[in-house]
C-alpha positions as CSV (number, residue, x, y, z in Angstrom):
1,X,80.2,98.9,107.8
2,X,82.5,97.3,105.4
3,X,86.5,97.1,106.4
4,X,89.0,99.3,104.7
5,X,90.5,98.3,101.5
6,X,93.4,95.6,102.4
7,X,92.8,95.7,105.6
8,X,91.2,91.8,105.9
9,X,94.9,91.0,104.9
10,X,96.4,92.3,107.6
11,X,94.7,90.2,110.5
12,X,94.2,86.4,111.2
13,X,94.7,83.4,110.0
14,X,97.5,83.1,107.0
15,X,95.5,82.5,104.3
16,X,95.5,81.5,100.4
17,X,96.5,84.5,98.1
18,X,98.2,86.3,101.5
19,X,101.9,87.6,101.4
20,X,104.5,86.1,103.9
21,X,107.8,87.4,104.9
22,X,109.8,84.6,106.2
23,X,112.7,85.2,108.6
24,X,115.6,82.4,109.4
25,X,118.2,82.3,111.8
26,X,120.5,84.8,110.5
27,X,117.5,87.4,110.2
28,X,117.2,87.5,106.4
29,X,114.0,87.7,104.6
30,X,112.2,86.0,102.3
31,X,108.9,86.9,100.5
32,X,106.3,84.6,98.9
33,X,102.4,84.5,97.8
34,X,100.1,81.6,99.8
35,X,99.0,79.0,97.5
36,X,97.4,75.7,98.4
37,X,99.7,72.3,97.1
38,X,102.5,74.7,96.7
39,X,106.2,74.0,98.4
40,X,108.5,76.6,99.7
41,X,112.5,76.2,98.8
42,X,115.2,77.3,100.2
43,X,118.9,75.7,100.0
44,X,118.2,74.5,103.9
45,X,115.0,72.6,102.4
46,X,111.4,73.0,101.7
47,X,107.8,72.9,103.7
48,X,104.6,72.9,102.2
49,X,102.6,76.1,102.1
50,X,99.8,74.3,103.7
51,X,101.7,74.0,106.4
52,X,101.0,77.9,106.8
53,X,97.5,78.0,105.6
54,X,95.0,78.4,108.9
55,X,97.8,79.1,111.1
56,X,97.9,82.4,112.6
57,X,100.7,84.5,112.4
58,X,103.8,84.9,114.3
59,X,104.4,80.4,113.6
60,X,107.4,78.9,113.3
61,X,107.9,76.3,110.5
62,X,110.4,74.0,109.7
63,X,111.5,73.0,106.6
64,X,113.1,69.2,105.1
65,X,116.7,70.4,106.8
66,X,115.3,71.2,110.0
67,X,115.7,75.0,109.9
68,X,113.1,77.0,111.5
69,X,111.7,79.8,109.8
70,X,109.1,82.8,111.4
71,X,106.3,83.5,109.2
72,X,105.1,86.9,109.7
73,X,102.8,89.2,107.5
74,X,105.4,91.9,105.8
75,X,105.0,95.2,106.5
76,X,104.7,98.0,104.3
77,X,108.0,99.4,104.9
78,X,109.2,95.3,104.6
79,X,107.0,95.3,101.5
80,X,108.4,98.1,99.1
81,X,111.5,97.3,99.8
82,X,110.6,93.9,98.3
83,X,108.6,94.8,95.6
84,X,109.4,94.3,91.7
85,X,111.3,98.1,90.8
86,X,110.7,99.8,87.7
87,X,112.3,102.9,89.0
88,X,113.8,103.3,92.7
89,X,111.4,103.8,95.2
90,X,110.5,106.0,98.2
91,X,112.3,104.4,101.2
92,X,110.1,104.3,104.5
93,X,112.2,106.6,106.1
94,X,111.3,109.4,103.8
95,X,107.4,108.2,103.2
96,X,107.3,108.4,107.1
97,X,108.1,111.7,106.8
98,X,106.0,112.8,104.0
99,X,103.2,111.1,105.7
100,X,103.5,113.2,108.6
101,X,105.0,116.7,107.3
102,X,102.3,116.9,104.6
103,X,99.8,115.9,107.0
104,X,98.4,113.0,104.8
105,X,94.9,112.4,106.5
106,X,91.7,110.1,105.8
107,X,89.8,111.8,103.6
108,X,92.4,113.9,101.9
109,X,92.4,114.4,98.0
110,X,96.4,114.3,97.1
111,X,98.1,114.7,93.7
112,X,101.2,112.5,93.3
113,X,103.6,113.0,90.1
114,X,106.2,110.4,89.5
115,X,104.6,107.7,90.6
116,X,108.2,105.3,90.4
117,X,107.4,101.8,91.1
118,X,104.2,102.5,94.0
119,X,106.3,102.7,97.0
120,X,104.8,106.3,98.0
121,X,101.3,105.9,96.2
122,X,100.8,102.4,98.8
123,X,101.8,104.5,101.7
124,X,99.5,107.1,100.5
125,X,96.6,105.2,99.9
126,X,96.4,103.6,102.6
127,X,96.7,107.2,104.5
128,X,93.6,108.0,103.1
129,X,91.5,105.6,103.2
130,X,88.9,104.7,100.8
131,X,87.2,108.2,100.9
132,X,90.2,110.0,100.0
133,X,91.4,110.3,96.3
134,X,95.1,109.8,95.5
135,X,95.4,111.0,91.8
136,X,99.0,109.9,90.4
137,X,101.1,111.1,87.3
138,X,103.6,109.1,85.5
139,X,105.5,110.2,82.1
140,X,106.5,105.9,81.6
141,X,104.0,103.6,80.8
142,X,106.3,100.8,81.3
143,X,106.6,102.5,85.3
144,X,103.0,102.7,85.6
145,X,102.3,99.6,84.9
146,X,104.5,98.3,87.5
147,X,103.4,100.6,89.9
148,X,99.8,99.0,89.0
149,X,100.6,95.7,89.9
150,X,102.6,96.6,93.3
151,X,99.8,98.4,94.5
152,X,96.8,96.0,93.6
153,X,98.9,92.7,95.2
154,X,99.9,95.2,98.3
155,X,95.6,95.7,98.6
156,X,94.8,92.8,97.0
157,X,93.4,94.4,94.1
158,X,92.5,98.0,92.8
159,X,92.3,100.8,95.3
160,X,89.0,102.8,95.1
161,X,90.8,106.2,96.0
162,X,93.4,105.6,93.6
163,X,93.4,107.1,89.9
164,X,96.2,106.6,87.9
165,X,97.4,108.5,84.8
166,X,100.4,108.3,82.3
167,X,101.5,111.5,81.3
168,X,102.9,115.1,82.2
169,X,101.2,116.4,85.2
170,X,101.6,120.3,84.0
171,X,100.0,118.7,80.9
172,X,96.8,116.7,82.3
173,X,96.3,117.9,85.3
174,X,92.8,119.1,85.9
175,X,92.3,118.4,89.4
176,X,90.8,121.3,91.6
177,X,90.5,121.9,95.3
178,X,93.3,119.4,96.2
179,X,94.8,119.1,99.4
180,X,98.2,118.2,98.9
181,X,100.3,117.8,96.2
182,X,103.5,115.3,96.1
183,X,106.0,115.8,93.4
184,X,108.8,113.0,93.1
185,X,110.4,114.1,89.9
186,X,113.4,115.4,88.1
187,X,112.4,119.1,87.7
188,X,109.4,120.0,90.2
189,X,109.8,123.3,89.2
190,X,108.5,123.0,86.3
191,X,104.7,121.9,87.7
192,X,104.4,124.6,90.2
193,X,102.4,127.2,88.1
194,X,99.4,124.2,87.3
195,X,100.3,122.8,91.1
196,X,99.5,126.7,92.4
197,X,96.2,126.7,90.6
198,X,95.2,122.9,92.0
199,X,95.7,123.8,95.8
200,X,92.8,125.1,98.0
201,X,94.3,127.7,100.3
202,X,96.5,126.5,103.1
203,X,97.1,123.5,101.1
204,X,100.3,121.5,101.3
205,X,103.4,121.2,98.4
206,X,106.1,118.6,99.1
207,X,108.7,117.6,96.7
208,X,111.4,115.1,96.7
209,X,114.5,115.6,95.1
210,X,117.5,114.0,95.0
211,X,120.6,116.6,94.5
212,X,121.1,119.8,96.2
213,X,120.8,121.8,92.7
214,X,117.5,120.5,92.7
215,X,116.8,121.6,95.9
216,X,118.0,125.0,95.7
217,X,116.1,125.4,92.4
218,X,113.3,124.7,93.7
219,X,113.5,126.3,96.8
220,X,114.3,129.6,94.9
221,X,110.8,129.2,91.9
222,X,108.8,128.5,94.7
223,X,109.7,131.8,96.2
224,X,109.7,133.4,92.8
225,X,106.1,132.2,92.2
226,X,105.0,133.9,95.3
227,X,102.1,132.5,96.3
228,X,103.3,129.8,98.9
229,X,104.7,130.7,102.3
230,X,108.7,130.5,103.1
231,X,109.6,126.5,102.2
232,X,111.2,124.3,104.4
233,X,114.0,121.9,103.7
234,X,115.7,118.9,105.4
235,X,116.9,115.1,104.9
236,X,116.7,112.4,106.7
237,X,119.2,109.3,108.2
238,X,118.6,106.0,109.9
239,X,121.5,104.6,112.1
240,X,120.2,101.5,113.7
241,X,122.1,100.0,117.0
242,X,123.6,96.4,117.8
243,X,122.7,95.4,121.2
244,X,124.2,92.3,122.3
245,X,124.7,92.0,126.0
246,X,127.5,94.8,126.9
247,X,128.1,95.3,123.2
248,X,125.6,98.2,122.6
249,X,126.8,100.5,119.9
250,X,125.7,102.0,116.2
251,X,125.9,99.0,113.7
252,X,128.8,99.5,111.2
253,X,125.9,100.5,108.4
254,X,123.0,103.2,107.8
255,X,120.7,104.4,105.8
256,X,122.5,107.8,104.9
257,X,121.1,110.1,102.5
258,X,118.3,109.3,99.9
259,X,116.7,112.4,98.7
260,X,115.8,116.0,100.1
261,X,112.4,117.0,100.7
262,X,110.6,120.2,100.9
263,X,107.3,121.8,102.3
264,X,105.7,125.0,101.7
265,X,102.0,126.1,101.9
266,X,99.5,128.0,99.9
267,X,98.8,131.0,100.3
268,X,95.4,132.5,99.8
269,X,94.6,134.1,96.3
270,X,96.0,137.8,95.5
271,X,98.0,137.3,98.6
272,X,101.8,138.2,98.8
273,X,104.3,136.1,101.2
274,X,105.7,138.7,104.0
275,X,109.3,139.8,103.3
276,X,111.8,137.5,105.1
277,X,113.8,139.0,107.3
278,X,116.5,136.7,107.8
279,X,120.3,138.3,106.5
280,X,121.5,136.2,103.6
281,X,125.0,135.0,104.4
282,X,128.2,136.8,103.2
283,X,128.3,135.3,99.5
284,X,124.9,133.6,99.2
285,X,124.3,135.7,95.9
286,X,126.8,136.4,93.8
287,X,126.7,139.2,91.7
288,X,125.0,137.4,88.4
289,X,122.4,136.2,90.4
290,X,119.3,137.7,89.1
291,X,116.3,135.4,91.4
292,X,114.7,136.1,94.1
293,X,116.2,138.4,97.0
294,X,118.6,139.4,94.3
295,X,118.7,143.1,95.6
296,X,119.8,141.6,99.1
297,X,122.7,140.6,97.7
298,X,123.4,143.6,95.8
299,X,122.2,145.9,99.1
300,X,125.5,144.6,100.7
């Protein structure tokens, strides 16, 4: 059985075309493609990249100033972060948790709009596997095209799962009996009647938004649609700790907030959600509001 797409360069010997993530002494990074006769610089020296070629990873080079470096595969999360941007990308933290709330699997067909600069799609694609199919949407060309070529030097060339359109998704989509749908966009809200009809039953909505008028807007049409289940909402932080002998304690720096993200499921056809029962708080609707639960307010 033939190996998973990119996954012969993530094992081994370093070789010619691979990516390496160098690391010196003071723990900063730098990133740079194999190629034979090539030198690495840096303003401690240089080394030859043949140096690394046939060595396996995890070596220790040195360059012309006697500065060791570590020479390590990057990782995905060390990857994106990387990467060429057309527009910001999903940070790990959040693709982590998309990965696992939207219960990306092998096999899975997924929808992605707003496909940015390929951060999400990578970690996508490579949740899938090869007998998945990750369909992406994006309105810029200029983004897609980035996207394109983050993806394809992440797996070393095209993706067979991957399918990649430019364009509206409530425009072109024409997908059916899809398993999960990701939208990373300005106004989700607008893609959730053609995202309703794509979804099989039980299927899986996530969106990522940035603000929290975006959230609540969307939080509130995705009730008002009424055929998903009650949506859940959170963010997520990253505080990382310094541990240096009896000096254990948060570093001075985190990765705060990035974006909101929300989950709710399909429901099966000509189905209604069950009335929530939960009290709105004292002043959650004022008296203009006209959306959903409006008569809770007004019941007060």
């Amino acid at each position: 059985m033939s190996e998973p797409t990119g996954a012969a360069r993530r094992r081994g010997p370093f070789k010619v075309g691979d990516q390496v993530q160098l690391t010196d002494p003071k723990g900063r990074h730098y990133t740079f493609t194999l190629e034979a006769g090539k030198n690495f610089h840096t303003h401690k020296g240089s080394f030859p990249h043949d140096e690394l070629i046939g060595a396996p990873e995890g070596s220790v080079v040195r360059t012309t100033g006697n500065v060791a470096y570590l020479a390590l595969r990057p990782l995905l999360p060390d990857y994106v972060l990387s990467m060429p941007r057309g527009a910001a990308v999903v940070y790990p933290k959040d693709a982590g948790q998309i990965l696992a709330f939207a219960d990306i699997f092998p096999g899975a067909r997924v929808v992605e709009a707003g496909v940015g600069s390929g951060s999400l799609s990578s970690f996508l694609l490579r949740a899938i596997g090869d007998q998945g199919m990750l369909h992406s949407y994006e309105r810029r060309e200029d983004f897609a095209d980035i996207a394109r070529q983050n993806v394809e030097r992440y797996f070393g060339g095209p993706h067979p799962a991957w399918q990649l359109t430019v364009g509206d998704l409530q425009d072109n989509l024409s997908d059916g009996d899809v398993d999960r749908v990701i939208l990373d966009m300005l106004a989700p809200w607008e893609c959730l009647e053609a995202v309703s009809k794509a979804l099989v039953p039980g299927g899986i909505l996530c969106c990522y938004v940035a603000t929290t008028t975006q959230l609540a807007r969307t939080v509130e049409s995705i009730r008002e649609i009424g055929c998903f289940n009650e949506p859940t909402s959170w963010e997520t932080m990253i505080r990382n700790w310094h541990i240096e002998g009896l000096a254990v304690r948060p570093d001075h720096r985190m990765i705060g907030h990035t974006g909101f993200l929300l989950t709710a499921r399909r429901l099966a056809d000509g189905v209604e959600p069950p009335m929530r029962r939960r009290r709105p708080a004292k002043g959650a609707y004022g008296e203009d509001y006209s959306g959903p639960n409006a008569d809770a307010g007004a019941a007060r």
